[in-house]
C-alpha positions as CSV (number, residue, x, y, z in Angstrom):
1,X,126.1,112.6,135.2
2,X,123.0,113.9,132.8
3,X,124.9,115.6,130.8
4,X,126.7,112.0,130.3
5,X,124.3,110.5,129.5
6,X,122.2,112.8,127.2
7,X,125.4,112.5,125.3
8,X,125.5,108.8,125.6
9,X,121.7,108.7,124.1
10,X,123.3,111.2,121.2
11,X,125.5,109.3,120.3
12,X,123.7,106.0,120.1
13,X,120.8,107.7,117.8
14,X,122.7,109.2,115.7
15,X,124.5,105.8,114.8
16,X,121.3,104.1,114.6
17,X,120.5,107.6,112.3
18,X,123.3,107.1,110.4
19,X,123.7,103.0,109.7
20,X,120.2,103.3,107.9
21,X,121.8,105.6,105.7
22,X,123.9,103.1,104.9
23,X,121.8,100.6,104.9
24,X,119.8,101.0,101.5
25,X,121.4,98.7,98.6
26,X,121.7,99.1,95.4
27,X,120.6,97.6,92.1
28,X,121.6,98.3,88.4
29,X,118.4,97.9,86.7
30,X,120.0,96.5,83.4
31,X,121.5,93.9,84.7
32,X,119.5,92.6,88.2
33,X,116.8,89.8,88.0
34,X,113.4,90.3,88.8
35,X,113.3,88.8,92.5
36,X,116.4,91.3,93.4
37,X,114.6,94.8,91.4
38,X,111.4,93.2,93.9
39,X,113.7,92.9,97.0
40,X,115.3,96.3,96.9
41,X,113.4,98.5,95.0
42,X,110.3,100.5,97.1
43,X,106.7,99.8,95.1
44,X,108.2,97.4,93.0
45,X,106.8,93.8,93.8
46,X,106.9,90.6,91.7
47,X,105.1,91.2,88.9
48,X,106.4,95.0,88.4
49,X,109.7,93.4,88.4
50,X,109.0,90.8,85.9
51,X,107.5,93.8,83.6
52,X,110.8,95.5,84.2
53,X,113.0,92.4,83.0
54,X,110.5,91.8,80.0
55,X,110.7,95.5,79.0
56,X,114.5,95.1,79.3
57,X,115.0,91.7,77.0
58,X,112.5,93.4,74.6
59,X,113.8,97.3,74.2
60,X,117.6,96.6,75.1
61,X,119.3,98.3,78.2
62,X,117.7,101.4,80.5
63,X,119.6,104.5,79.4
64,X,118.5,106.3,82.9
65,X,116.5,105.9,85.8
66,X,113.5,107.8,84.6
67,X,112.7,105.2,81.7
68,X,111.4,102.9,84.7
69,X,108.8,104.8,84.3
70,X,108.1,103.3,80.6
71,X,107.2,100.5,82.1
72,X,103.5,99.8,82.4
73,X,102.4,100.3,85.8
74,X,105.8,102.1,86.9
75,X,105.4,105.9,87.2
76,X,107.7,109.1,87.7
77,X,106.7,109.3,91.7
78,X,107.9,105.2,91.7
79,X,111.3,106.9,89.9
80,X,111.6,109.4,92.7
81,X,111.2,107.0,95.7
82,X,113.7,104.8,94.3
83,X,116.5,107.4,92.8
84,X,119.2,106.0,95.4
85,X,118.2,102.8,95.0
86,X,118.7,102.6,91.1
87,X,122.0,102.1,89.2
88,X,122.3,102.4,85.3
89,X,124.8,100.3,84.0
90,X,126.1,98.4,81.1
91,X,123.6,95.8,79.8
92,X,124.2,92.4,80.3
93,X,126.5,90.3,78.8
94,X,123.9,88.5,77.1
95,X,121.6,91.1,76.0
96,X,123.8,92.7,73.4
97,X,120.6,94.1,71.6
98,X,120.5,98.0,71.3
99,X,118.2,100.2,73.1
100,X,114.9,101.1,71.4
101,X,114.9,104.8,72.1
102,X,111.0,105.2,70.6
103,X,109.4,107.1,73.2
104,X,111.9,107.7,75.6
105,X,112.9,110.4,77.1
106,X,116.0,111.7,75.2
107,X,119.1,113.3,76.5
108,X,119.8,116.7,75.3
109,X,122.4,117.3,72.6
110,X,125.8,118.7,72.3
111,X,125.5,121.4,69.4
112,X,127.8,120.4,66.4
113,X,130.3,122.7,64.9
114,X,129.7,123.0,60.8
């Protein structure tokens, strides 16, 4: 009858384990508005959020993740705690502007054939 329920208390932790997994949602950074980056992304409040939509409207869609960290008063370990969190997507309809890629972090090349 132990062995039951030892198995019993598994069972029941690892769901619990295993629906916070699940759990975390998910937010494209190029298209969310500031009160949903605040909601779901970790050491990201109201006024980093705002930054993050004003950074948006002003240097055109996030290219990755790690150009969060462009934004004033976002850094790298900010990145890091939010990596499965963060969705890079298309821009929004209405933002049509290209991305300013001054200072960003660039992707690396393809060589070209000449």
């Amino acid at each position: 009858m132990k062995s039951f329920a030892l198995i019993a208390k598994s069972l029941v932790l690892s769901l619990v384990l295993a629906g916070s997994a699940y759990a975390s949602e998910k937010v494209n950074i190029n298209s969310a508005d500031a009160a949903t980056l605040d909601r779901v992304l970790l050491n990201i409040g109201a006024s980093k959020a705002e930054a993050i939509v004003a950074y948006r409207k002003a240097n055109g869609a996030f290219r990755s993740a790690e150009q969060l960290a462009l934004v004033k008063g976002i850094g790298l370990k900010t990145v890091e705690k939010n990596r499965d969190r963060i969705v890079v997507g298309g821009a929004p309809a209405q933002g049509g502007r290209p991305t300013n890629t001054a200072g960003a972090i660039a992707a690396p090349r393809a060589a070209s054939k000449r």
